[in-house]
N, C-alpha and C positions, 0 to 999 in steps of 0.2 A: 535590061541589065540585071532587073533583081533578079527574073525567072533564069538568065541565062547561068547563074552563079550557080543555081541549083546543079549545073552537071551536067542538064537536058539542054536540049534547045528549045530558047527561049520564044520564039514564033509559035511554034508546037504547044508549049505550057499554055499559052495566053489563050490559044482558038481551044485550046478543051472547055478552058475553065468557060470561056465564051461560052462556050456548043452545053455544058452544062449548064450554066446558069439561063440561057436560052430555055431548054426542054423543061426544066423545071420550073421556071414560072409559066411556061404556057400549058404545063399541066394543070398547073395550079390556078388558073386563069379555067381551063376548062371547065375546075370542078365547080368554081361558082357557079359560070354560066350555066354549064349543067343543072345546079341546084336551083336557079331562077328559072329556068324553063322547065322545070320538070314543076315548081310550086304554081305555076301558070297555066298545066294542061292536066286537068284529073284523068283525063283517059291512059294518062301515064303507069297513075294508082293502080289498075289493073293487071298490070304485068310486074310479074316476079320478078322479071330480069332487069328491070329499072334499077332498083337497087343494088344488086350484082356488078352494075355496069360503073354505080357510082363505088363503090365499094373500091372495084378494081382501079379507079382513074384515085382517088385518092390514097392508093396503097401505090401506085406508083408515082405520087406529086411527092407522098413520102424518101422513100425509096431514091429520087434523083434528089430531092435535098441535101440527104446523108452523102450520098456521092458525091456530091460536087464542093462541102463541105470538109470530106476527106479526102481528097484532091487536093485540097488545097493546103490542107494542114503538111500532107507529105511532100511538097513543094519548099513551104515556107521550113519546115523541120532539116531539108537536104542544103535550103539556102543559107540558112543560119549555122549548120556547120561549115560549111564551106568558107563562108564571108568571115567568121571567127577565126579558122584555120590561116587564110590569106593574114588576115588583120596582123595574127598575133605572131606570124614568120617574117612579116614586114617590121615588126618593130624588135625581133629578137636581132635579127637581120641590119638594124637600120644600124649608120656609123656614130659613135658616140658625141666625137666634137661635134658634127654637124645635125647631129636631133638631139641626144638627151641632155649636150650641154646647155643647149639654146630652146630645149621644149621644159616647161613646165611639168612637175610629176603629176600637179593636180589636171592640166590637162590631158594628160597619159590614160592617167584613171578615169576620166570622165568619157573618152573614146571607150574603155574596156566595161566600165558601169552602164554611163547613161543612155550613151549611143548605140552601144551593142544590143542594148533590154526594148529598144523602140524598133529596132533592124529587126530582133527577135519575137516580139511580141507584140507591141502595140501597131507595128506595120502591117502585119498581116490579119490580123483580128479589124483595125480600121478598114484594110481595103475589100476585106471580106463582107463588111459592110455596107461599102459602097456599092459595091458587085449588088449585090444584094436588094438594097432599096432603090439602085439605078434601073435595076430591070422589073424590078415591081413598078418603078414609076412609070416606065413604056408599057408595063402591060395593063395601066389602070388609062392611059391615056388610049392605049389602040380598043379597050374594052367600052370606053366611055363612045367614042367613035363612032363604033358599029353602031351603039345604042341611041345616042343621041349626038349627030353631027354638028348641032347647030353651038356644043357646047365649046368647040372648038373658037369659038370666037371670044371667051370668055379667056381660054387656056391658052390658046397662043401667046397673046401681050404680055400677060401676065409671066410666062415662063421665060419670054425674052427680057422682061424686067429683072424678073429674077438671078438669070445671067449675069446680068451687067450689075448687078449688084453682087455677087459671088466674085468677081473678076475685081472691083474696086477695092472689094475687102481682103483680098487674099494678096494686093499687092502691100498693101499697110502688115497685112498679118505675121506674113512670111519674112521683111523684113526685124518686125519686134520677134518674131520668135527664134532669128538666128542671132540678134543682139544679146536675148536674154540666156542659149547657148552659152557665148562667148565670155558673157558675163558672169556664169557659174562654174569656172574654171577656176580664176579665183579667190573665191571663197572654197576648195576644193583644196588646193594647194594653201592656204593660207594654215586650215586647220592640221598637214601635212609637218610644215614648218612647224606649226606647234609642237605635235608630238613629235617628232624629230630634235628637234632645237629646245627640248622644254626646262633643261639644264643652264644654259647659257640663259634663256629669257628670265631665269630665276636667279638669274649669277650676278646679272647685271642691273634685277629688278627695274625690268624693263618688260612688267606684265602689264601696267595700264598702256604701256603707250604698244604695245602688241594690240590688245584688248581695241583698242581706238581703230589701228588699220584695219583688222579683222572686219569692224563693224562700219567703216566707211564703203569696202569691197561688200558687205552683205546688204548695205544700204542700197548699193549703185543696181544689184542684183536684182533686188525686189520690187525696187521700179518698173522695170522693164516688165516684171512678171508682173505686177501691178496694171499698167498698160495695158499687156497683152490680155488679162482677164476684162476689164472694161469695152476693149476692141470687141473680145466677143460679145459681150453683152449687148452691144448697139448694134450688131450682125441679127443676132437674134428678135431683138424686139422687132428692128423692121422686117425681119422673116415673118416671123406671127401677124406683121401686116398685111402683106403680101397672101397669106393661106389663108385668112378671115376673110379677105375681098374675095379669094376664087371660091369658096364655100356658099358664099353670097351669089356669087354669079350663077354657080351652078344651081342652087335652089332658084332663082327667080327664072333661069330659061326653064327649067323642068317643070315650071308652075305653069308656064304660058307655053308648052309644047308638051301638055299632058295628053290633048285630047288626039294629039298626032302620033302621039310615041308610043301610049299605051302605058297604065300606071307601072309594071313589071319595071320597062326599060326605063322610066321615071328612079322609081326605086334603088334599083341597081347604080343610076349614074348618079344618085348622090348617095350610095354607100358608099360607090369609090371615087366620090370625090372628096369626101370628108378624110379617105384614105391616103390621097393624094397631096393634099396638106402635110398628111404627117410624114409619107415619102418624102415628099420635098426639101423639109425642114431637114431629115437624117440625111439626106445624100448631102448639103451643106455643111452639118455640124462633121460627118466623116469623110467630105472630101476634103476638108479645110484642116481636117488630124493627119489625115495622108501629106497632104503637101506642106504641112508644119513639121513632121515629125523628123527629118533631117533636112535642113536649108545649106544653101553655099552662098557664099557672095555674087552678086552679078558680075563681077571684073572675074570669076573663076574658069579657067577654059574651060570650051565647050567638047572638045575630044584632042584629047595628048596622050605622049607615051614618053616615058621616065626610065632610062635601065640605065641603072648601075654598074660598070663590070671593073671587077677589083679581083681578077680572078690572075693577075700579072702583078702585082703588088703587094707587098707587106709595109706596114705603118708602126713605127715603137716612138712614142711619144713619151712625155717628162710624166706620167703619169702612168703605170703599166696597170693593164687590168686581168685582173683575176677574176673567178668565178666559183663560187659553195659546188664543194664538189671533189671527187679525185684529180690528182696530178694528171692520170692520164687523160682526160677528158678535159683540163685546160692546153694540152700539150697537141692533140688531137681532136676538137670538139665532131669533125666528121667521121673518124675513125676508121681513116684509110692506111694510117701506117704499122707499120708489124713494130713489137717491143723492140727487137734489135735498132730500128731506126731509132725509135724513144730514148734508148739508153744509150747510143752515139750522141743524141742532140744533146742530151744532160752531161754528158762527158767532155764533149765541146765548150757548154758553157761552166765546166767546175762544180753541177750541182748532184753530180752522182752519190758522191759519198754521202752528201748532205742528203738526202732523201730516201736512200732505202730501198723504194719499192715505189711500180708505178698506180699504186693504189692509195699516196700518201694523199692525208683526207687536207685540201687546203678549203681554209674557212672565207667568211664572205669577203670578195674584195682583197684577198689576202693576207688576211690580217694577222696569220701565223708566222710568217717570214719579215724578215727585213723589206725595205722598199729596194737596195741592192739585189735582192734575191728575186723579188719580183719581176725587176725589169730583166734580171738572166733568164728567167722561165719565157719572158716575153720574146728577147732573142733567139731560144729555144724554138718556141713554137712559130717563127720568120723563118727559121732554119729547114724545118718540117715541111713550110709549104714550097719550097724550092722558086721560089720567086725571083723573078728579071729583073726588077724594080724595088729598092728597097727605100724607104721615108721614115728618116731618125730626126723627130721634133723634138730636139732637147733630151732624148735619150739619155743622157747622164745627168741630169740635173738634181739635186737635193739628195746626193749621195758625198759619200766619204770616198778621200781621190784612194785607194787601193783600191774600191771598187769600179770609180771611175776608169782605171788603167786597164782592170782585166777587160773589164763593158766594151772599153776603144779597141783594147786588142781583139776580142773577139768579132768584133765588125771588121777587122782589116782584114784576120782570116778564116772566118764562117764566110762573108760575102765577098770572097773575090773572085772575078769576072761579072757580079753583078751592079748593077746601076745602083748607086745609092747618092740621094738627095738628102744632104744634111745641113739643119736648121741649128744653130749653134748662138750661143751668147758668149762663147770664151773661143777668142780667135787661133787659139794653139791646139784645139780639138780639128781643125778644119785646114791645116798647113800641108798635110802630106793628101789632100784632094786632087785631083786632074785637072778641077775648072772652079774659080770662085766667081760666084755673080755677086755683087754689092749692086743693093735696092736703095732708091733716094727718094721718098715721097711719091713712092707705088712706080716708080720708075728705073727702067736698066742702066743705070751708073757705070758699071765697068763688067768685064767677062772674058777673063784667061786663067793663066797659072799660076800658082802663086807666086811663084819665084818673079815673074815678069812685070809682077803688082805692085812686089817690092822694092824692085831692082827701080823702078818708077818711084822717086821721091814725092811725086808731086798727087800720084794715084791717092784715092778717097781710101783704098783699103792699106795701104802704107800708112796713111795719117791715125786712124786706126789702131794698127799697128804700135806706131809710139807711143799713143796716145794710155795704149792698154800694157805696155812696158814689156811688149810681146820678144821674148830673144831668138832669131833666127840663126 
């Protein structure tokens, strides 16, 4: 999935870097053995081309390292825009009530910070690592091999310990390090609320007991990340166990299979096996950063698909939003329609005269106009998108009734012939509707005309009715 983000395909990505990091350590595997047999035969000495040949083999173990190294950079370089690009049109994209009212900004932030800079950076730097000392670890074990078979008996057990130790640790790990994630959300958003709120916490002097929650969220934080450091600690030490015994092993068979091996292939299997040790421990410490570096829950599906289509629908709720910026560009944030449209929509909703020009700069959140003024721009740009479907959530609310009367009028005729579903707390906005549905504890209570609701003394929205002193 990460290679495929890149652009490429993702099968294709993975067998290069493979086929690279294959040729490059069996070059590099060459040059030693090369250099061990060449310190074992003097009649080597003699010829020029001995050195020529090593020369060449290490100018090429060179030479595929850089490659396969910037392979990889220009991989992870294409992923990271890409994954950024997705990320950050998903949430420009995403609908207000159901993500930002209900998401956290400090967890917002921490997606676009902390998660993004591991995706970016610490991802591929770690598995380039792996890569790395995983294929050095196969080519010290197929090198030991050749040279001394018998040391396989040493290496086997040990490596399958080793596993099952990697596998026990990594189920403990992976859970503390999606806790300690979750957990720095926050203390992320707390500091948020401060500066945000920093007036009000002063208003009400209301700084120690701020101060208090701040530091119970940063408490709960560093636990976990507390933990998670101890967790490695104990991964570790018994790794260093683990490499001290196979170091041991390999010296004591190379001492007692000297006279069979010959001291060279002696030599050579416990240079790399002191090597091996240290292999071992890195493919550990950066496969255990790899599979830490984003976790998901285990209840998280395993392969889904989520689409949105809102491309029949317009939404104007009791809160209208604006955006820092020109009129035109809240009016048309796609910028598919010609001015003449623009200055029909704002003529429709009474805001022509008032604005001037479709370059009138509105500030964040709108905070140059009236909130009346707001929610006409908001009708405006409903207007714009010619939608089937219209959903007015309280649409007039926390306004002044002349404004409320144009707002009503203009929905009766900007949207007619289209669908509109209206959410209302004042029953006299909703009388000249086609069809009232009245909800009773998340259930369908009644669903006709209103006239038929009424004319029903005994109907739930009649009762209503009187109740709210509604005159038909």
């Amino acid at each position: 999935m990460y290679f495929s983000s890149s652009g490429l395909n993702g099968l294709v990505v993975a067998s290069l870097i493979v086929l690279f990091y294959s040729v490059s350590q069996a070059l590099m595997s060459v040059v030693d053995y090369f250099m061990s047999y060449w310190s074992s035969h003097e009649s080597l000495n003699r010829s020029i081309h001995t050195g020529w040949w090593y020369l060449l083999l290490a100018v090429l173990s060179v030479l595929t390292v850089y490659g396969r190294s910037l392979h990889v950079l220009l991989v992870a370089i294409a992923s990271s825009k890409a994954l950024h690009t997705k990320t950050f049109n998903a949430v420009i994209h995403a609908p207000v009530t159901t993500f930002f009212d209900v998401t956290p900004v400090g967890r917002i932030l921490n997606r676009f910070s902390s998660d993004l800079d591991q995706v970016d950076a610490i991802l591929p730097y770690f598995g380039m690592m792996v890569l790395q000392f995983l294929f050095q670890f196969f080519s010290v074990i197929i090198v030991c091999m050749i040279s001394t078979p018998w040391i396989l008996v040493v290496y086997l057990p040990l490596v399958y310990l080793f596993y099952k130790l990697q596998r026990y640790f990594n189920l403990s790990s992976s859970e503390l390090k999606c806790m300690e994630g979750i957990s720095r959300s926050p203390v992320v958003t707390k500091v948020c609320e401060a500066i945000n709120g920093l007036s009000t916490i002063r208003a009400f002097n209301m700084g120690d007991k701020f101060l208090e929650s701040r530091r119970r969220v940063l408490d709960h934080h560093i636990s976990f990340t507390h933990t998670l450091s101890v967790a490695n600690q104990w991964f570790q030490l018994r790794r260093d166990w683990i490499a001290s015994i196979l170091i041991v092993g390999v010296a004591f068979i190379a001492v007692l299979t000297k006279s069979s091996i010959g001291l060279t292939a002696a030599g050579l299997s416990l240079t790399y096996a002191s090597q091996l040790s240290f292999y071992l421990s890195k493919v550990a410490v950066f496969s255990n950063m790899v599979e830490n570096t984003l976790t998901v829950w285990n209840a998280w599906a395993i392969s889904t698909r989520l689409t949105m289509k809102t491309t029949l629908q317009a939404r104007l709720n009791h809160r209208p939003i604006l955006f820092s910026g020109s009129l035109r560009f809240n009016l048309d944030p796609s910028n598919t329609c010609t001015d003449d449209e623009l200055w029909t929509a704002l003529k429709q909703v009474h805001l022509a005269d008032f604005v001037g020009s479709l370059e009138f700069e509105v500030s964040e959140k709108g905070g140059n106009v009236s909130v009346g003024q707001r929610q006409l721009l908001c009708i405006a740009r409903a207007l714009l998108r010619k939608s089937k479907v219209v959903v007015l959530d309280e649409a007039t609310a926390n306004i002044d009734l002349e404004t409320d009367r144009l707002i009503r009028q203009m929905i009766k005729e900007g949207f007619h012939g289209v669908t509109r579903l209206i959410i209302a707390h004042r029953l006299e906005k909703i009388l000249d509707s086609d069809r009232i549905l009245v909800l009773d504890a998340g259930q369908v209570k009644e669903f006709d005309a209103p006239a038929t609701l009424l004319a029903n003394s005994e109907s739930a929205f009649a009762q209503l009715a009187r109740r709210a002193n509604v005159q038909v």
